[in-house]
C-alpha positions in Angstrom: 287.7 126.2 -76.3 289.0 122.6 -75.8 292.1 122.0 -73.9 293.3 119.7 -76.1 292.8 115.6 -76.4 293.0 113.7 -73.5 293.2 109.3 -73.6 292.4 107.8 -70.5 293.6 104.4 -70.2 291.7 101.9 -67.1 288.7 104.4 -68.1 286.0 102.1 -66.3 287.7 101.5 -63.0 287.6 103.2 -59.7 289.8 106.5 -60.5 289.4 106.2 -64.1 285.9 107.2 -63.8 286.5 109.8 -61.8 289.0 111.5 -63.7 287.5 111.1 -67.1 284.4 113.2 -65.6 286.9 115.4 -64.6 289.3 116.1 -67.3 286.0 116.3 -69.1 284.3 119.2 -67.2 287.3 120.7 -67.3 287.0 121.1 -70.9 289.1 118.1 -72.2 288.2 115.9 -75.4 288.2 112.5 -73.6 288.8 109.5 -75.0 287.8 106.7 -72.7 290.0 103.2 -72.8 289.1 100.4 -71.1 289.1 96.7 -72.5 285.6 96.4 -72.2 285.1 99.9 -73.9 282.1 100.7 -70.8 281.2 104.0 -70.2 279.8 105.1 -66.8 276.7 107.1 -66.4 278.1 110.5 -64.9 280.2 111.1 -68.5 279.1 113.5 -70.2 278.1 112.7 -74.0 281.1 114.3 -75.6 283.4 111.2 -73.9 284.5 109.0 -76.3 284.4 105.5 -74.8 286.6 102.7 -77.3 287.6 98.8 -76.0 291.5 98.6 -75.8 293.1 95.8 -74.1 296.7 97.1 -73.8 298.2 93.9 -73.3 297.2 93.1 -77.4 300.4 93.6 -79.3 299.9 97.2 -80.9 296.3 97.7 -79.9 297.1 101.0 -78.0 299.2 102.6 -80.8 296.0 101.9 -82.9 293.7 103.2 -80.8 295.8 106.7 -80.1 296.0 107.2 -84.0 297.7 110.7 -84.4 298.1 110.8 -80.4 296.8 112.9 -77.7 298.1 115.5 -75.9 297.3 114.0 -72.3 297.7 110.4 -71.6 296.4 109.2 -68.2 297.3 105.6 -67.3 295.6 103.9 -64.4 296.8 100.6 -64.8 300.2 100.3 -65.4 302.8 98.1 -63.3 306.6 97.7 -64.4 309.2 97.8 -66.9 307.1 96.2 -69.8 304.7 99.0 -70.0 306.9 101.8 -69.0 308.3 101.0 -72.6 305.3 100.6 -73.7 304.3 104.7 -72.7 307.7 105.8 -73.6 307.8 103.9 -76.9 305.0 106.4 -77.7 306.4 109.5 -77.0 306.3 110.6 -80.5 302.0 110.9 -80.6 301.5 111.5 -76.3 302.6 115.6 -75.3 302.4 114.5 -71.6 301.6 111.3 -69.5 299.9 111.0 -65.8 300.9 107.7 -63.8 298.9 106.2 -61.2 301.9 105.0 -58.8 301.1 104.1 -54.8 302.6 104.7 -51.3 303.8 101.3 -51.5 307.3 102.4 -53.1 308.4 103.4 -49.8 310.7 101.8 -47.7 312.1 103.1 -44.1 315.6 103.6 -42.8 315.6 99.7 -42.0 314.3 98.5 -45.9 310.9 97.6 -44.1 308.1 98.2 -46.4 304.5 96.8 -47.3 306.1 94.2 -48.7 308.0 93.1 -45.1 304.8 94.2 -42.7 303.6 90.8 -42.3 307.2 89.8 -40.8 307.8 90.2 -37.4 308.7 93.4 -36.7 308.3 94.1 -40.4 305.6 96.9 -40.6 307.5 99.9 -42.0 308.0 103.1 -39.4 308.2 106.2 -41.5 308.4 109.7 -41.0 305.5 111.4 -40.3 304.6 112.6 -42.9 306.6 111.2 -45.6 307.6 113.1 -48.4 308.4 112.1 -51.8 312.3 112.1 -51.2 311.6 109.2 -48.8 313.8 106.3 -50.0 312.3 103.3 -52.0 312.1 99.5 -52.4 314.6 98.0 -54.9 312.9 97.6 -58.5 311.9 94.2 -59.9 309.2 91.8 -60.9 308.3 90.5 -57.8 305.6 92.5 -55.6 303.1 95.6 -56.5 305.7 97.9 -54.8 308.8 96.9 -57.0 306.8 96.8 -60.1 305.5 100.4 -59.6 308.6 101.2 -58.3 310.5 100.2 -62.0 308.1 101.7 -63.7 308.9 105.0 -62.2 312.2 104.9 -63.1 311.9 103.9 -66.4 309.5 106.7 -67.1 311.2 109.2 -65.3 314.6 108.4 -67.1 312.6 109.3 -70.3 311.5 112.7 -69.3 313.1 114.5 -71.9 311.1 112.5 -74.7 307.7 112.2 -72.2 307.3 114.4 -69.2 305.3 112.3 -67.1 303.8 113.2 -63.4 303.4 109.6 -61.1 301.1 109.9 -58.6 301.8 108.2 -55.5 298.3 107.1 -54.1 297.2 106.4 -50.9 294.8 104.2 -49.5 291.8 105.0 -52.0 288.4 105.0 -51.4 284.8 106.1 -52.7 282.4 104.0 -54.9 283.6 101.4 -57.4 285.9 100.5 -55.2 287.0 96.4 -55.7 288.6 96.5 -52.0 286.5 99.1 -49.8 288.4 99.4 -46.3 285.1 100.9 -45.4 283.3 97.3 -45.8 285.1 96.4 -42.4 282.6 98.7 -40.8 280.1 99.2 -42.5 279.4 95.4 -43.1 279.0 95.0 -39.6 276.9 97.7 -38.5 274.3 96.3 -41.1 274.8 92.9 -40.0 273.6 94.2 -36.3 276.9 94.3 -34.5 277.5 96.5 -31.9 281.4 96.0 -30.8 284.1 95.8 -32.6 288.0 95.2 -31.6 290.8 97.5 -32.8 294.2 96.2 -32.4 297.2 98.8 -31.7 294.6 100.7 -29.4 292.6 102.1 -32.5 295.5 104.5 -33.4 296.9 103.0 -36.8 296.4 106.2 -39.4 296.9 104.7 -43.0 296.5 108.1 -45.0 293.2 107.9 -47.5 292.6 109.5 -50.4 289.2 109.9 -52.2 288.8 109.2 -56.2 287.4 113.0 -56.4 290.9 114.1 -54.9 293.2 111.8 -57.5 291.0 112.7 -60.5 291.6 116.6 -59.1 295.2 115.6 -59.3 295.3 114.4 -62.5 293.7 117.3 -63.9 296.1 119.6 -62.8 299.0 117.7 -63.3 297.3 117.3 -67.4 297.6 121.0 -67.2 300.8 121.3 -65.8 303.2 118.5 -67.8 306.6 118.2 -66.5 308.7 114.9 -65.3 308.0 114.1 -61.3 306.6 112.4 -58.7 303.3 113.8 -56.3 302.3 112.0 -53.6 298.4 111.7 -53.6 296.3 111.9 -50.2 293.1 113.4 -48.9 293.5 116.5 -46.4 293.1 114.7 -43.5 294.7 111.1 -42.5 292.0 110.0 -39.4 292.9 107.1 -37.2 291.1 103.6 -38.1 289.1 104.5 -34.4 288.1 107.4 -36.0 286.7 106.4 -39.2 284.8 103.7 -37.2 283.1 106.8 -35.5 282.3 108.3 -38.6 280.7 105.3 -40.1 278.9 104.9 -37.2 277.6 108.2 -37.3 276.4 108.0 -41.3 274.5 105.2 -40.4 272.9 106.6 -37.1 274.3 103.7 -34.8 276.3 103.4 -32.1 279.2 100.9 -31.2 281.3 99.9 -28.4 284.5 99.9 -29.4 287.3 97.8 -27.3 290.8 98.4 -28.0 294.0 96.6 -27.5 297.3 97.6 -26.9 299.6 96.3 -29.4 298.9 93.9 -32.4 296.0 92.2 -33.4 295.5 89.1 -30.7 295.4 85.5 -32.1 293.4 84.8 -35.1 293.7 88.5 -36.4 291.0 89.7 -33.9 291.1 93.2 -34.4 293.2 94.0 -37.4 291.5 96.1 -40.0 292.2 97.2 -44.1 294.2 100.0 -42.1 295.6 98.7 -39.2 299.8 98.9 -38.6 302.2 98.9 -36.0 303.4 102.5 -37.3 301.4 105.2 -38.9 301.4 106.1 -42.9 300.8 109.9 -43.2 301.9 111.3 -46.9 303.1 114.9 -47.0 301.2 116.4 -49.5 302.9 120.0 -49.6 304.7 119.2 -53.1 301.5 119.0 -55.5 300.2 122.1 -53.3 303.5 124.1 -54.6 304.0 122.5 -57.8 299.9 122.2 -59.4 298.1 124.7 -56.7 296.3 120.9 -55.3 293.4 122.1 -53.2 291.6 118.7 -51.9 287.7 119.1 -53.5 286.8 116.8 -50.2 287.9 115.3 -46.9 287.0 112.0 -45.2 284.6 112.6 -43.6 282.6 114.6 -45.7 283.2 111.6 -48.8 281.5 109.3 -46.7 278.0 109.1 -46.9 278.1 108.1 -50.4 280.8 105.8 -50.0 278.7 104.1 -47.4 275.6 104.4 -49.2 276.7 102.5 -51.8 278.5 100.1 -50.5 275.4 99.0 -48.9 273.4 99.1 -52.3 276.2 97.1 -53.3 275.4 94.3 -50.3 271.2 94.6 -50.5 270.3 90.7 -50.9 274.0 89.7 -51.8 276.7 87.9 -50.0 280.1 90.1 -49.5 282.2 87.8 -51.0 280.0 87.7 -54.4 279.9 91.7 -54.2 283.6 92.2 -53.7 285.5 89.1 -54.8 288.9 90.7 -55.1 288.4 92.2 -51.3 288.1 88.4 -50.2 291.3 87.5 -52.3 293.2 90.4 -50.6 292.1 89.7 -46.9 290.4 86.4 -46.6 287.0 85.2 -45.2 288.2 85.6 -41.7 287.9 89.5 -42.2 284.2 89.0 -41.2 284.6 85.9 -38.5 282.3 86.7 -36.1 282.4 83.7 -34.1 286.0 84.0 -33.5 285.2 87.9 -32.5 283.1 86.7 -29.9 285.1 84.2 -28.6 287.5 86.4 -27.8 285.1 88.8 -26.5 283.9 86.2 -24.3 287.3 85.8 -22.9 288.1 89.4 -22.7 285.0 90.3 -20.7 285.5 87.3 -18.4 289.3 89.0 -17.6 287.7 92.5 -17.3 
C-alpha cells in the first residue's frame, strides 16, 4: 500500500539521492526533481525522475500538477522561495526543509559568519539545542538566508506544516565539499604527518546522507510545523577522524599538534577545525519522530573513502571537486608550506 506521493526537489545531489531511495523503500511514490531530470543508479524503477529548474517562473507548479502529499526540498535558501513553498500550500499536505547549523549564533552574536574574525569563532553550548538563539535574517550570507527562510515557512504552519532540518557537517559519497579529502588526499599522495591546529580537539558534529534521508522519512510520516537538528550519533574530534581514515586505508601517520590556532599560512587548519566545538543535541527528533541514527562515523567511512579515492584515480583534486577548491582554496593541499613549517618545528623540538 503506498504511502502516498512524495516530490523531491534537488533529487540528484548529495542528500537528495539519499532520501529519494529512502522515501522510496519506505513505500513512497517518488517523484524525482532535479534540473537536469538525472536519476541515480540505487533508485528503484518505480522513481519518477522529471527536469525542473525551480528558478523558471511556474515550472514547479507545473511539474506538481494535482500536488503531492510530501514535498522534500533540498535546495532552498531565503525569502524568495519560502513563498515560493508556501504559495503552494493548496496541492503540498506537508513539506521537509533542508536548513544547516549555520543559523546559530552564541551569546556574543558570533557565528559562522564572524569565525574568520579575530576572536570570531562562535562558542556554543555543548550540545546545542534547537532553542539556541539565531543570526538576524537577510540576503546576505548562507546562514541568514536559511535563517529567513525558516521563518517565513514556519509563520505559515497553519496552511503548510513544514519540518527544517538543521544539518550538520555532511558527508558520504557525492559530496561537492568532502571534509574527508583533507585526509584522505594525503595519505594517497604518500604523506605521513600531518599538523592539527587547536591540539587536534576541534569536534564539528557530522552527519551522514543515510542519517538526513532517515530524517526526512520520518519527519514525511510525521507532518507538523518545527525545526530538528540533524547530526550523526557521534561528533569525533578532527584528531580522531584522521585516525579513522588512517585506519580504512591501512596507514599510519604522525600526527603533530598545536596548541591554539592554525600557525601562519593556515598550517594546520582543516574543513573542521575551530577555536570552540560544534556539538548538536539531537534529543528533539529522538522524542518528536523516534530518530534512531542507521549509522555512525566511523562505520560510514570506508565507502566514503572508497569513493572519494575513485573519484581522484588519474584526476587532479581541483578538477574532481571544483566547488571544494572555491570554498577553501588551493592552499588546502600546500605541501611545501607544510614542510616548511615542519622543518622549522623539528629544528625547535
Amino acid at each position: 500500500m503506498s504511502r502516498g506521493r512524495a516530490c523531491v526537489l534537488g533529487a540528484t545531489g548529495q542528500i537528495g539521492r539519499a532520501a529519494v531511495r529512502a522515501l522510496a523503500e519506505d513505500g513512497w511514490e517518488v517523484t524525482a526533481f532535479s534540473r537536469g531530470g538525472g536519476r541515480d543508479g540505487a533508485w528503484g524503477d518505480g522513481v519518477h525522475a522529471v527536469a525542473v529548474d525551480r528558478d523558471e517562473e511556474g515550472a514547479l507548479a507545473a511539474a506538481l500538477g494535482d500536488g503531492c502529499d510530501a514535498l522534500v526540498d533540498m535546495v532552498a535558501f531565503g525569502r524568495e522561495h519560502a513563498a515560493q513553498l508556501t504559495g503552494l500550500a493548496d496541492r503540498v499536505g506537508s513539506a521537509v526543509v533542508i536548513s544547516s547549523g549555520a543559523v546559530y549564533e552564541d551569546e556574543r552574536g558570533r557565528s559562522f559568519d564572524t569565525q574568520d574574525e579575530p576572536d570570531g569563532f562562535p562558542e556554543y553550548p555543548v550540545p546545542v539545542s534547537e532553542a539556541q538563539r539565531t543570526v538576524t535574517p537577510g540576503d546576505a550570507t548562507y546562514g541568514t538566508r536559511k535563517i529567513a527562510l525558516e521563518r517565513e515557512l514556519l509563520a505559515a504552519g497553519d496552511a503548510l506544516p513544514v519540518t527544517l532540518l538543521r544539518a550538520g557537517a555532511v558527508h558520504g559519497e557525492h559530496c561537492r565539499t568532502p571534509r574527508e579529502l583533507y585526509f584522505v588526499k594525503r595519505l594517497l599522495d604518500g604523506r605521513r604527518r600531518r599538523v592539527l591546529a587547536y591540539e587536534g580537539a576541534s569536534r564539528f558534529h557530522p552527519v551522514h546522507v543515510s542519517n538526513v534521508a532517515e530524517l526526512v522519512r520520518l519527519a514525511a510520516l510525521r507532518p507538523a510545523s518545527r525545526v530538528l537538528n540533524a547530526g550523526d550519533p557521534q561528533a569525533p574530534t578532527v584528531a580522531e577522524i584522521g585516525t579513522a581514515v588512517d585506519e580504512v586505508l591501512g596507514l599510519e601517520t604522525e600526527t603533530v599538534l598545536v596548541a591554539g590556532a592554525p600557525p601562519e599560512g593556515g598550517i594546520g587548519e582543516t574543513p573542521w577545525s575551530g577555536a570552540h566545538p560544534v556539538v548538536y543535541d539531537m534529543s528533539a527528533a529522538e522524542r518528536e519522530l523516534g530518530y534512531r541514527p542507521v549509522t555512525g562515523y566511523v562505520q560510514s567511512l570506508p565507502q566514503t573513502v572508497a569513493w572519494l579515492a575513485a573519484q581522484l584515480d588519474g584526476r587532479d583534486w581541483r578538477q574532481a571537486f571544483p566547488k571544494m577548491v572555491r570554498n577553501y582554496g588551493e592552499g588546502l593541499f600546500d605541501y611545501a608550506a607544510e614542510d616548511a613549517w615542519l622543518e622549522r618545528h623539528d629544528r625547535k623540538a
